[in-house]
C-alpha positions in Angstrom: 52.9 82.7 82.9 52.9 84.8 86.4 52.0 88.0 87.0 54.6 90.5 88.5 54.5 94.5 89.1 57.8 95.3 88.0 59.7 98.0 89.9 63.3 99.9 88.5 65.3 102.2 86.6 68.3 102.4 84.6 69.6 100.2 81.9 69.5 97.0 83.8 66.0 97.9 84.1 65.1 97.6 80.5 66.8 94.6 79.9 65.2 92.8 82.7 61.6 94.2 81.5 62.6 93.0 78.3 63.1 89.6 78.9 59.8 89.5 80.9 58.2 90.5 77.9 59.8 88.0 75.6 59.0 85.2 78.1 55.1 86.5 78.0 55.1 87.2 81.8 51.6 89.1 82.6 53.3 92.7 83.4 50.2 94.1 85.1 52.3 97.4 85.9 55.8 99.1 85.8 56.8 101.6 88.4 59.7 103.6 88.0 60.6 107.9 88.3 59.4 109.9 85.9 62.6 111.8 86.4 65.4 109.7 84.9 68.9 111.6 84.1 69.2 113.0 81.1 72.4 111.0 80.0 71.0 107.7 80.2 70.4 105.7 77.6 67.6 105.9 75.5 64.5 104.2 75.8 63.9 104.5 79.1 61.9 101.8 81.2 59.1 103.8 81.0 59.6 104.2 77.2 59.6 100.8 76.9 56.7 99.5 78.9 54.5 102.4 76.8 55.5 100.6 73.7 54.4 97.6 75.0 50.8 98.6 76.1 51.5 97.9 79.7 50.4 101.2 82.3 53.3 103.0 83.8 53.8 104.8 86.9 55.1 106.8 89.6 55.9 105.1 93.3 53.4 107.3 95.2 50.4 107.6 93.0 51.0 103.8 93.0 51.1 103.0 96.5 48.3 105.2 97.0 46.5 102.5 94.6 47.1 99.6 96.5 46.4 101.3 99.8 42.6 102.0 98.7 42.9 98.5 97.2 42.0 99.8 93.7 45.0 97.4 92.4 43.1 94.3 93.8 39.9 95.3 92.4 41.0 96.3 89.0 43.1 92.7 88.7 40.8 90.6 90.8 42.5 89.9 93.8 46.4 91.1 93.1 49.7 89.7 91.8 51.8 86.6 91.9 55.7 88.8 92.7 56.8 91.8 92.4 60.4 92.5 91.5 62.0 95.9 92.2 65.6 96.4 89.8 67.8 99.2 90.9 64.2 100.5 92.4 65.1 103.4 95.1 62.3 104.2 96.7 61.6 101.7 100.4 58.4 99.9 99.5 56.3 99.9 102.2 53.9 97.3 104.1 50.7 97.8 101.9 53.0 96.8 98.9 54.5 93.4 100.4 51.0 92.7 101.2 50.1 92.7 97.6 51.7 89.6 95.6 51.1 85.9 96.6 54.5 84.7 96.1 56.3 87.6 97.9 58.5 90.8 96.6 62.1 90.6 95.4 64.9 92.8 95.0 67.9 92.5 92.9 70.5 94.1 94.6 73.8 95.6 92.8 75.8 94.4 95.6 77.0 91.2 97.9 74.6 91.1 100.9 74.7 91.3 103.9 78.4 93.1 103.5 76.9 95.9 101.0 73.4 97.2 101.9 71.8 100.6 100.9 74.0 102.2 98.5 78.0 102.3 97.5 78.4 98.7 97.3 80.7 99.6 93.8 82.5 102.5 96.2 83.1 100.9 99.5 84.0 97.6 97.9 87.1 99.0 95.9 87.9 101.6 99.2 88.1 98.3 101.2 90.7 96.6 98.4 88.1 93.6 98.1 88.9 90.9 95.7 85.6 89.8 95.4 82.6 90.9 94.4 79.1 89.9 94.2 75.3 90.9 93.0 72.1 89.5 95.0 68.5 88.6 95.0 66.4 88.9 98.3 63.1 89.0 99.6 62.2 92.6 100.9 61.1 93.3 104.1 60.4 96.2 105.7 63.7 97.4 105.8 66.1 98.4 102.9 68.6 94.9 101.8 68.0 93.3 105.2 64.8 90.5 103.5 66.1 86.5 103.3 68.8 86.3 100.4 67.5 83.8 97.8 71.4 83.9 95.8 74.3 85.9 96.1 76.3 85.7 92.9 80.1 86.0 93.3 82.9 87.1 91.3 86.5 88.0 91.3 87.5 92.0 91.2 90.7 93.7 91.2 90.7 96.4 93.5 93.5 98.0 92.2 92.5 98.1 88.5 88.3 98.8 88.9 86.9 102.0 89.2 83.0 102.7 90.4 82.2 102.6 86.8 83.9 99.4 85.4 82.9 97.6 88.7 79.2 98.8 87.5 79.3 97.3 84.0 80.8 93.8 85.3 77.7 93.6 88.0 75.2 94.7 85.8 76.0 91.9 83.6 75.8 89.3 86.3 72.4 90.7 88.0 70.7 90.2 84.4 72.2 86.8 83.9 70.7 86.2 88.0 67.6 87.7 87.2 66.7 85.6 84.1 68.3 82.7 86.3 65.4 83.9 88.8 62.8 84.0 86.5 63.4 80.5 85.5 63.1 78.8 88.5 60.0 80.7 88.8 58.7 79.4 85.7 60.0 75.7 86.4 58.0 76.0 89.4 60.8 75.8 91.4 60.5 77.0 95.3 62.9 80.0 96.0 65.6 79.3 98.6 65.7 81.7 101.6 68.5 82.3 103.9 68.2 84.9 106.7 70.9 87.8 106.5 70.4 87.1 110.7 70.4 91.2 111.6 74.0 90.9 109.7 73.4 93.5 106.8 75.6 96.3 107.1 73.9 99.6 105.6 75.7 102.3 103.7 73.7 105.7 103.9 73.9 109.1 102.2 75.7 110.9 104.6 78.5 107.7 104.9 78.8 107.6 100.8 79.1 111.1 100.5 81.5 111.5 103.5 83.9 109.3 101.8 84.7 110.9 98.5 86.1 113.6 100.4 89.6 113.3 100.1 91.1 113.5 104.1 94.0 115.6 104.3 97.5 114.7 103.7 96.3 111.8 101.6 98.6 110.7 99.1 99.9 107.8 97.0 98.2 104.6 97.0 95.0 105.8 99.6 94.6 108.9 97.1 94.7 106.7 93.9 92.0 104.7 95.3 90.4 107.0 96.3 90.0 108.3 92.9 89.1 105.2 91.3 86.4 104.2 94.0 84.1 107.5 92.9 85.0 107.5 89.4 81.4 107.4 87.9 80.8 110.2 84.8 79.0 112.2 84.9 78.6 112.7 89.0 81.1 113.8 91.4 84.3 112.2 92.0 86.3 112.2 94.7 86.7 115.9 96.3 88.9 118.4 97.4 88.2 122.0 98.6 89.8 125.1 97.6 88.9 128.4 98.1 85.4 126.9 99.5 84.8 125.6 95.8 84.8 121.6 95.8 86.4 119.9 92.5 86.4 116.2 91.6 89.7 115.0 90.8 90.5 112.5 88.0 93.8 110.7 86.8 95.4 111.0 83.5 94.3 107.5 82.5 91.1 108.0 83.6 90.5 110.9 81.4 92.6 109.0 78.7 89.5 106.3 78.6 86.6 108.2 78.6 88.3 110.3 75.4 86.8 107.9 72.5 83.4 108.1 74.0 83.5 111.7 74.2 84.4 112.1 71.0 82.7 109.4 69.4 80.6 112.1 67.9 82.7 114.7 66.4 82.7 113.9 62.9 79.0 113.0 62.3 78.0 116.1 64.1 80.6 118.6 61.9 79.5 116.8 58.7 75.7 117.1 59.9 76.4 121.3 60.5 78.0 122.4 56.5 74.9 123.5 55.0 74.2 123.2 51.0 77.0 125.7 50.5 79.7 124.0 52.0 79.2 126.5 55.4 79.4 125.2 58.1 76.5 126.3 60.9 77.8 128.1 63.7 75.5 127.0 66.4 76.6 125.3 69.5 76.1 121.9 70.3 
């Protein structure tokens, strides 16, 4: 089988590792932050990869590696890919340099309309009825490498928030991935079509601009609004008062995330009555 350093984070992460590992890929490393938040999911990538015997690291100390050409030495003469999922970090000339076949990225969002980050935001903002989850080449530029797919699929954009709108795409970037990976295996060349300087990039400053909610906003825009930045556990969209900022939610919002929150409740008050019958007055 090929030989890939795989690059990511999050749930989708694991899945895709996962499936490498069950197709007997040759995982020489897996790169991914050592500081993942503390309400995802457990295991983690890196969790996962230490199970499986495969070294794990950080982005820097990494590219450090390949820059003094320790990676070559150590694996006699580099890597067939390397695939980066949900990866945030810009990888950099020495590390498209490294694998034969080239690096790809599988992107959360329709390219070239959705580069950079937001796709999930600016997507139900825009009141699109169509969504979408890519594969590229990378270049030396964030999203803007030749697209190899682009994986469409209808959205309501006044039903989704940020968070459903996540769980739909993540399911279609696996089933992409592992479509990916098979045409890799089958020997199959990649198609490549150039984004021609069309990608359209979403920054920091752009996404975080646009949870603020603009004054005199009401109705419809404000609902919308709300839905577009609805993502637990992080900010939603924002007002200021008194120079405090507060995310606003609707009813049925809230309403939603209620059996999750209290999925719990039961096995933890059973788990805190001691031998006595008493129950333990720690907090949670």
């Amino acid at each position: 089988m090929p030989s890939v350093v795989f690059m990511g984070r999050k749930p989708g992460a694991v899945v895709a590792f996962e499936h490498l590992l069950a197709r007997e890929w040759d995982v020489k490393y897996v790169i991914t932050p050592a500081d993942e938040a503390d309400w995802l999911p457990r295991p983690s990538l890196g969790d996962v990869a230490d199970a499986a015997g495969i070294e794990v690291m950080e982005w820097r100390p990494f590219l450090g590696m390949v820059k003094d050409g320790e990676l070559s030495a150590v694996h006699g003469g580099g890597v067939d890919w390397v695939f980066s999922y949900l990866f945030p970090h810009l990888i950099t000339r020495p590390v498209l340099n490294l694998p034969e076949n080239g690096v790809l990225n599988f992107h959360p969002a329709p390219l070239p309309g959705y580069g950079g980050l937001g796709g999930y935001n600016f997507a139900i903002l825009e009141g699109q009825h169509e969504y979408g989850v890519t594969c590229h080449f990378v270049d030396e530029h964030f999203d803007t490498g030749d697209i190899v797919e682009v994986r469409r699929f209808a959205m309501d954009p006044d039903r989704v928030t940020a968070l459903s709108l996540e769980h739909i795409s993540q399911k279609h970037l696996i089933d992409l991935f592992r479509d990916i990976v098979a045409q890799i295996e089958n020997a199959g060349e990649l198609p490549r079509t150039s984004q021609c300087n069309a990608t359209r990039y979403i920054n920091r400053a752009e996404f975080e601009g646009q949870k603020k909610v603009p004054p005199g906003e009401t109705g419809d825009d404000l609902e919308r609004r709300v839905r577009a930045f609805w993502y637990p556990p992080y900010d939603g969209a924002l007002i200021e008062l008194g120079g405090n900022q507060y995310t606003l939610a609707a009813s049925n919002l809230l309403q939603a995330i209620g059996p999750s929150v209290h999925a719990d409740d039961l096995i933890y008050l059973r788990s805190h009555v001691d031998r006595n019958g008493r129950a333990d007055h720690q907090q949670r």
